[in-house]
C-alpha positions as CSV (number, residue, x, y, z in Angstrom):
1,X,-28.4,-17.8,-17.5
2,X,-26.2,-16.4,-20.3
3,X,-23.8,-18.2,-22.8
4,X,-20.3,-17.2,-22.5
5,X,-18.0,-16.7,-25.7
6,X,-14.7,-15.0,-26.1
7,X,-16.7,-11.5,-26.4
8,X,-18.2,-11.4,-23.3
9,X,-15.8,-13.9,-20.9
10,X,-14.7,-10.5,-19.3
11,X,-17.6,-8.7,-19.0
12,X,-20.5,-11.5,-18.0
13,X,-18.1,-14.0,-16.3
14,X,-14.8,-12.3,-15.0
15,X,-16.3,-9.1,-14.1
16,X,-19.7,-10.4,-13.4
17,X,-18.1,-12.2,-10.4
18,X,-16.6,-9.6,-9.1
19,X,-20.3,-9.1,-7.8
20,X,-21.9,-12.0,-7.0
21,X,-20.8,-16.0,-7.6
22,X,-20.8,-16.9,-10.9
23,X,-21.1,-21.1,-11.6
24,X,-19.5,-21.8,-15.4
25,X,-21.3,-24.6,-16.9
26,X,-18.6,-26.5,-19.5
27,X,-20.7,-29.1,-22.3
28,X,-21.1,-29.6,-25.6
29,X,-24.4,-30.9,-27.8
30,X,-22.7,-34.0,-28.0
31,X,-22.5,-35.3,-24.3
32,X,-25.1,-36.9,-22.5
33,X,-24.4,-36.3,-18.7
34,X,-24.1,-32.4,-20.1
35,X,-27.8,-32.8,-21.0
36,X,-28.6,-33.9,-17.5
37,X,-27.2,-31.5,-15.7
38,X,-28.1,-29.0,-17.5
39,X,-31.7,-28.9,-16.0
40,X,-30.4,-29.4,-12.4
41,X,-28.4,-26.1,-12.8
42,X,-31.3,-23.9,-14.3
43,X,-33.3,-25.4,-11.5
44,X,-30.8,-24.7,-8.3
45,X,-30.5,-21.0,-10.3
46,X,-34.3,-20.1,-9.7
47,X,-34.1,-21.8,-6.2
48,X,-31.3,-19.5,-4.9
49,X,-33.1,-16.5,-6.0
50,X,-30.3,-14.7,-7.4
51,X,-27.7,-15.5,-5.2
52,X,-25.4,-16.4,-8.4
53,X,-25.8,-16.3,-11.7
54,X,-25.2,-19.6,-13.9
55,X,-23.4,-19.3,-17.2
56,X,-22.8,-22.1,-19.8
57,X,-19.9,-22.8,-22.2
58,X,-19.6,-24.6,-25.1
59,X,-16.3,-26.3,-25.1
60,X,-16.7,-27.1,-29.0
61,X,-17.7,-23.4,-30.0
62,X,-15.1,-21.6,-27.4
63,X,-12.2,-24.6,-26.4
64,X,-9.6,-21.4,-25.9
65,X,-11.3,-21.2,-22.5
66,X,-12.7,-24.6,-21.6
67,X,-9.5,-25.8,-22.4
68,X,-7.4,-23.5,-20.1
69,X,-10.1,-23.8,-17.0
70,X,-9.6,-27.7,-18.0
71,X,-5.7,-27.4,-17.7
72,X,-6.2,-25.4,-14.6
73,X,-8.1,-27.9,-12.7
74,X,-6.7,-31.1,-14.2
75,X,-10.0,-32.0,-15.8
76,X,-10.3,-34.0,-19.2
77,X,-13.8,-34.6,-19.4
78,X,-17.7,-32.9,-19.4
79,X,-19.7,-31.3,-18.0
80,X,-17.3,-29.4,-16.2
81,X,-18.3,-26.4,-13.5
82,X,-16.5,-23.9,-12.6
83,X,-17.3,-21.4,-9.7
84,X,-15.9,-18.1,-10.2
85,X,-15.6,-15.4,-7.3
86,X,-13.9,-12.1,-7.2
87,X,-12.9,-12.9,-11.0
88,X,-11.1,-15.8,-10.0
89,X,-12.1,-19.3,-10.5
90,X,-12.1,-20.5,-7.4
91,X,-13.6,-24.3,-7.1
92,X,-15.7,-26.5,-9.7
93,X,-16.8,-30.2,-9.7
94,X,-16.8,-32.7,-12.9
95,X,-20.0,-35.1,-14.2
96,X,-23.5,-34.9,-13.8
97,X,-23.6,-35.1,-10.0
98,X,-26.8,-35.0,-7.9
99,X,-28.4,-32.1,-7.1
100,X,-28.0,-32.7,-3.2
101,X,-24.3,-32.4,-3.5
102,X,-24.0,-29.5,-5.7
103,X,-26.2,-27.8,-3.3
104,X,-23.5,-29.2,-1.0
105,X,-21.2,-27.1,-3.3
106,X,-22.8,-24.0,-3.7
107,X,-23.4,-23.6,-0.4
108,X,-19.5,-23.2,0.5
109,X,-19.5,-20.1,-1.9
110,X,-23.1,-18.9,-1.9
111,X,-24.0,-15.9,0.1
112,X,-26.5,-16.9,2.7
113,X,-29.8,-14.9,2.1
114,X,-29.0,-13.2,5.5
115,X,-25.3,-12.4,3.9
116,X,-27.4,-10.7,1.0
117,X,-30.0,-8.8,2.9
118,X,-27.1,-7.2,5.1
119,X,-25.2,-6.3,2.4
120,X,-28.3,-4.9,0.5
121,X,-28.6,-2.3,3.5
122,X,-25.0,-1.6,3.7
123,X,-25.3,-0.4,-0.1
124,X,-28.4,1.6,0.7
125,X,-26.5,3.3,3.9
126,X,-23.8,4.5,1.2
127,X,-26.9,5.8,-1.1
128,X,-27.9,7.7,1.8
129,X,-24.5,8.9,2.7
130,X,-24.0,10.3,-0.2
131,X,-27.3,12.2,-0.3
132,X,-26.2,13.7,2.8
133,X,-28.3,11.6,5.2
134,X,-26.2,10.3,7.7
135,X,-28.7,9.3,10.2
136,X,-30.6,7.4,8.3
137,X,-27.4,6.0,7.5
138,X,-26.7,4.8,10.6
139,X,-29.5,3.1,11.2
140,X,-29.2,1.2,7.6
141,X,-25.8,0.0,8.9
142,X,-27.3,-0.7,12.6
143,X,-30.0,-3.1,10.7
144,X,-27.1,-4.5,8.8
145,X,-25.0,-5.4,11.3
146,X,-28.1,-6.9,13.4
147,X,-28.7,-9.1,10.1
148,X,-25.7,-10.0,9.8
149,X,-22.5,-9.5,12.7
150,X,-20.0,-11.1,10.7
151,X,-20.6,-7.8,7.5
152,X,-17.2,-7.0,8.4
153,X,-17.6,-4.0,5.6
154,X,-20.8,-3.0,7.6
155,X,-19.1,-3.1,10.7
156,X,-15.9,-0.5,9.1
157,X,-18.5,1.3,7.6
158,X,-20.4,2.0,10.7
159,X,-17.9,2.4,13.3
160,X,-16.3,5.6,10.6
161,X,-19.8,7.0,10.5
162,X,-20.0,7.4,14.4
163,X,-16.5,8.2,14.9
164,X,-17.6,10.9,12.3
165,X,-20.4,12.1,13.7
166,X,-18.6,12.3,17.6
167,X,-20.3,9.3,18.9
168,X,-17.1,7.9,20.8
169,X,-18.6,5.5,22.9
170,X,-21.0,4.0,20.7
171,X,-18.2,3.6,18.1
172,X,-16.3,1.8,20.6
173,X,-18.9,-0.8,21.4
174,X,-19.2,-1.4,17.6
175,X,-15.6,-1.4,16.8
176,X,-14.6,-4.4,19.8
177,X,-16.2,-7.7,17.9
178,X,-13.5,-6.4,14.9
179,X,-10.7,-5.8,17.6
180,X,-10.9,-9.4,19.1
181,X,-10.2,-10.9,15.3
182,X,-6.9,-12.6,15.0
183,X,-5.5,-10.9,13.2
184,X,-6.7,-7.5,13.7
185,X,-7.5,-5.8,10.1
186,X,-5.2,-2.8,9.5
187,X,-8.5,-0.9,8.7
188,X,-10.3,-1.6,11.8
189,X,-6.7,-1.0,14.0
190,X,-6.8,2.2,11.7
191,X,-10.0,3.2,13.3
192,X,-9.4,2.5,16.7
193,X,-6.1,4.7,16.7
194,X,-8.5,7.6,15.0
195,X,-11.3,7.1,17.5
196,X,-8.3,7.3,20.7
197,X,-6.7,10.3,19.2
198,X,-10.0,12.1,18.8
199,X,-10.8,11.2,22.6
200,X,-7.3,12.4,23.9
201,X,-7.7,15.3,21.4
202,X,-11.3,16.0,23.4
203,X,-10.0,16.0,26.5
204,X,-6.6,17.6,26.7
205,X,-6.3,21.0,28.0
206,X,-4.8,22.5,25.1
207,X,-7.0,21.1,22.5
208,X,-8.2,25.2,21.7
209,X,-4.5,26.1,21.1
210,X,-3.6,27.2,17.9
211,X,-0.7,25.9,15.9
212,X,1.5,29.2,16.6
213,X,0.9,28.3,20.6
214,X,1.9,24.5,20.0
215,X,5.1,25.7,17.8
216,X,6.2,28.3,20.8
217,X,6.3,25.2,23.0
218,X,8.1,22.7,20.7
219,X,10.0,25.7,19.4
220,X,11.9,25.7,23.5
221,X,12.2,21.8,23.9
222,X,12.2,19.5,19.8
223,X,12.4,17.1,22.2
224,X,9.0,17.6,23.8
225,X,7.4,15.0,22.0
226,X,4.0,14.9,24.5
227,X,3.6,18.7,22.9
228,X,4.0,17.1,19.8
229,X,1.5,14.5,20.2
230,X,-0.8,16.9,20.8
231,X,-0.6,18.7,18.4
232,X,-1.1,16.2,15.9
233,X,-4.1,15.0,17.9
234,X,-5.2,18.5,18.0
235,X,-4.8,18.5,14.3
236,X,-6.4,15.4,13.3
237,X,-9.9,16.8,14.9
238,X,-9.3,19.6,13.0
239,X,-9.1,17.3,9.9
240,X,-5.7,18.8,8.8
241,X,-4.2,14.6,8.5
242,X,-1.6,15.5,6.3
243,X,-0.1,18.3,8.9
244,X,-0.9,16.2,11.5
245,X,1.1,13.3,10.2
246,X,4.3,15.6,9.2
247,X,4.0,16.3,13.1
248,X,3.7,12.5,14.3
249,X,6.7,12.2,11.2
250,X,8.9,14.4,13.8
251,X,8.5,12.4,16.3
252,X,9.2,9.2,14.7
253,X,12.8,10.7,13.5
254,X,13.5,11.5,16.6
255,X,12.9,8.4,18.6
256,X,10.6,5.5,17.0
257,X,10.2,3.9,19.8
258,X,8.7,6.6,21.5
259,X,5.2,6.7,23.8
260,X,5.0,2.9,22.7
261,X,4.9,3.8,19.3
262,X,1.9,5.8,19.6
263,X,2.8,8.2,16.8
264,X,4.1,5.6,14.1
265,X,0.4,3.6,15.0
266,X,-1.4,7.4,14.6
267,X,0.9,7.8,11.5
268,X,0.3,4.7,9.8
269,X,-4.2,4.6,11.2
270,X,-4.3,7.8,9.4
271,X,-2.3,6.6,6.3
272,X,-4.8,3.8,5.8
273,X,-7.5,6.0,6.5
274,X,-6.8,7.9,3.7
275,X,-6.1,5.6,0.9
276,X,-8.6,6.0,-1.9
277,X,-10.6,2.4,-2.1
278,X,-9.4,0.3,-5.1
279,X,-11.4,0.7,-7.9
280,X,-13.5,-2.5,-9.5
281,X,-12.2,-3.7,-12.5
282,X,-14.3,-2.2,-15.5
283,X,-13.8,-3.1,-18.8
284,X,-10.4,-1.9,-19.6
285,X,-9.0,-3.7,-16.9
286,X,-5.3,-4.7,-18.0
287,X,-3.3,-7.9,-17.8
288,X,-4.4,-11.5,-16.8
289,X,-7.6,-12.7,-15.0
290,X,-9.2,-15.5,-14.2
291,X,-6.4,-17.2,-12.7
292,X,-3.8,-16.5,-15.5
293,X,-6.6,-16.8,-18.9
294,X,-5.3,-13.8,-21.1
295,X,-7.7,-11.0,-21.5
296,X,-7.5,-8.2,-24.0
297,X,-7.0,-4.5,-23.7
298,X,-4.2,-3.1,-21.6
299,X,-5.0,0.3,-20.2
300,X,-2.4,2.8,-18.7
301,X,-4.2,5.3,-16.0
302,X,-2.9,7.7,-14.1
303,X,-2.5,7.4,-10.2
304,X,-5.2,8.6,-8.5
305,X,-4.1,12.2,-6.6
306,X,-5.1,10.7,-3.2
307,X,-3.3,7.7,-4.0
308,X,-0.5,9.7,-4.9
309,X,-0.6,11.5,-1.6
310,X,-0.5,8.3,0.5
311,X,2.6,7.1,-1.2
312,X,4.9,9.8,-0.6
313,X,4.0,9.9,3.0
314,X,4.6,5.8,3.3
315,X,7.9,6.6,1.4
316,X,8.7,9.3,4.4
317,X,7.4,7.2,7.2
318,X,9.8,3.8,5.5
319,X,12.6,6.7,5.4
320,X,12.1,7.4,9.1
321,X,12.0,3.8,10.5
322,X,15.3,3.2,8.5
């Protein structure tokens, strides 16, 4: 439990949400039901084992923000509490209500303990990426995804990670619970069009040509847009995305509607594929938070070089389709 004042409200309550729930507890020494609740709180805290933090507010030492979370919700009286999610406040009750129903509340935006254990191994499968373990990896994301089938991070983790490593079929079988959603994420659609051009790129005759044999072809027919295709298949397995996509870009100028779209869904799969995760808000994060409270220290940073990339080829691809 922490107490929240105008110095730490980013940091421990805004940003602290962006990783786990975060309940706000609004009271003052003077209020009864306050001293109540109170108890309740710090109890339901140590029985969810750290599956979100409580926080407590003094409206009469800090009314800046009890008053605007009170404004917010239309709420004129204490104790006041406040969930906060993603650093948004995103729900909250009012009085000293009994601990069965705030239970009943904290379960609708409480990670489950199987919701935390499958996330736990999807952070250790990205330890072990990044120490160059892949396999072991895998099977971190395997037990995820076994904990828990609706980790849908797991899941887009894990289906990259064997499209990576050339395990076609086993990505498929991973990939088709996402597929069924409605609507499809762009980022699993993304790796469904990657894992299909890898497969045609596997099995097409000329997937050992070089780029000088494709260009002699396309060079005798612009129009030859299955030569094309290939191509860019042939360079996507390569890795060489950004040539690949200036290829699928030709084809898209020259008839969109092409192949049922084939290229523009390649073009656009490999566009998401390659734009740079957005970062978590740190402590310079700029603007307003917390559902339009003012927070302090407006930072300018430069765009990211990936990110950078990405936009110029979705301002040629929005060209293109217009």
């Amino acid at each position: 439990m922490i107490d929240i004042t105008l110095d730490n409200f980013q940091a421990e309550l805004v940003e602290a949400s962006l990783q786990q729930p975060v309940l706000l507890d609004i009271w003052a020494e003077w209020c009864g039901p306050c001293k109540q609740l109170g108890p309740v709180l710090e109890k339901l805290e140590r029985d969810y084992a750290g599956r979100f933090l409580l926080a407590k507010l003094d409206a009469d030492k800090v009314p800046e923000i009890a008053g605007q979370l009170s404004q917010m919700f239309g709420v004129r009286s204490i104790p006041f509490c406040v969930m906060f999610s993603g650093g948004q406040p995103v729900d909250g009750f009012v009085g000293a209500v009994p601990e069965a129903q705030i239970r009943q509340f904290l379960d609708k935006h409480v990670p489950g303990e199987d919701e935390l254990a499958s996330a736990d191994d999807a952070e250790q499968a990205q330890d072990l990426l990044a120490s160059g373990d892949a396999d072991a990896a895998l099977a971190k994301l395997q037990e995820a995804l076994a904990i828990n089938p609706a980790n849908d991070d797991a899941r887009h983790d894990y289906v990259k990670l064997l499209i990576s490593s050339g395990q076609f079929e086993e990505a498929g079988a991973a990939l088709q619970p996402a597929l069924v959603q409605i609507p499809v994420q762009l980022r699993f659609e993304a790796l469904a069009q990657w894992r299909q051009a890898l497969l045609a790129a596997a099995q097409d005759p000329r997937r050992d040509w070089s780029v000088e044999q494709f260009d002699a072809g396309i060079a005798q027919n612009k129009r030859d847009f299955d030569l094309r295709l290939a191509k860019a298949r042939a360079l996507v397995a390569r890795g060489e995305w950004t040539a690949a996509m200036d290829e699928l870009l030709e084809i898209v100028m020259r008839d969109k509607k092409w192949g049922d779209e084939v290229p523009r869904k390649l073009y656009v799969a490999l566009l998401e594929l390659l734009t740079p995760p957005k970062p978590k808000a740190g402590p310079d994060a700029a603007g307003k938070s917390a559902g339009g409270i003012e927070l302090t220290g407006k930072a300018a940073m430069a765009e990211d070089p990936q990110a950078a990339l990405v936009s110029s080829y979705r301002r040629k691809l929005s060209m293109a389709l217009n």
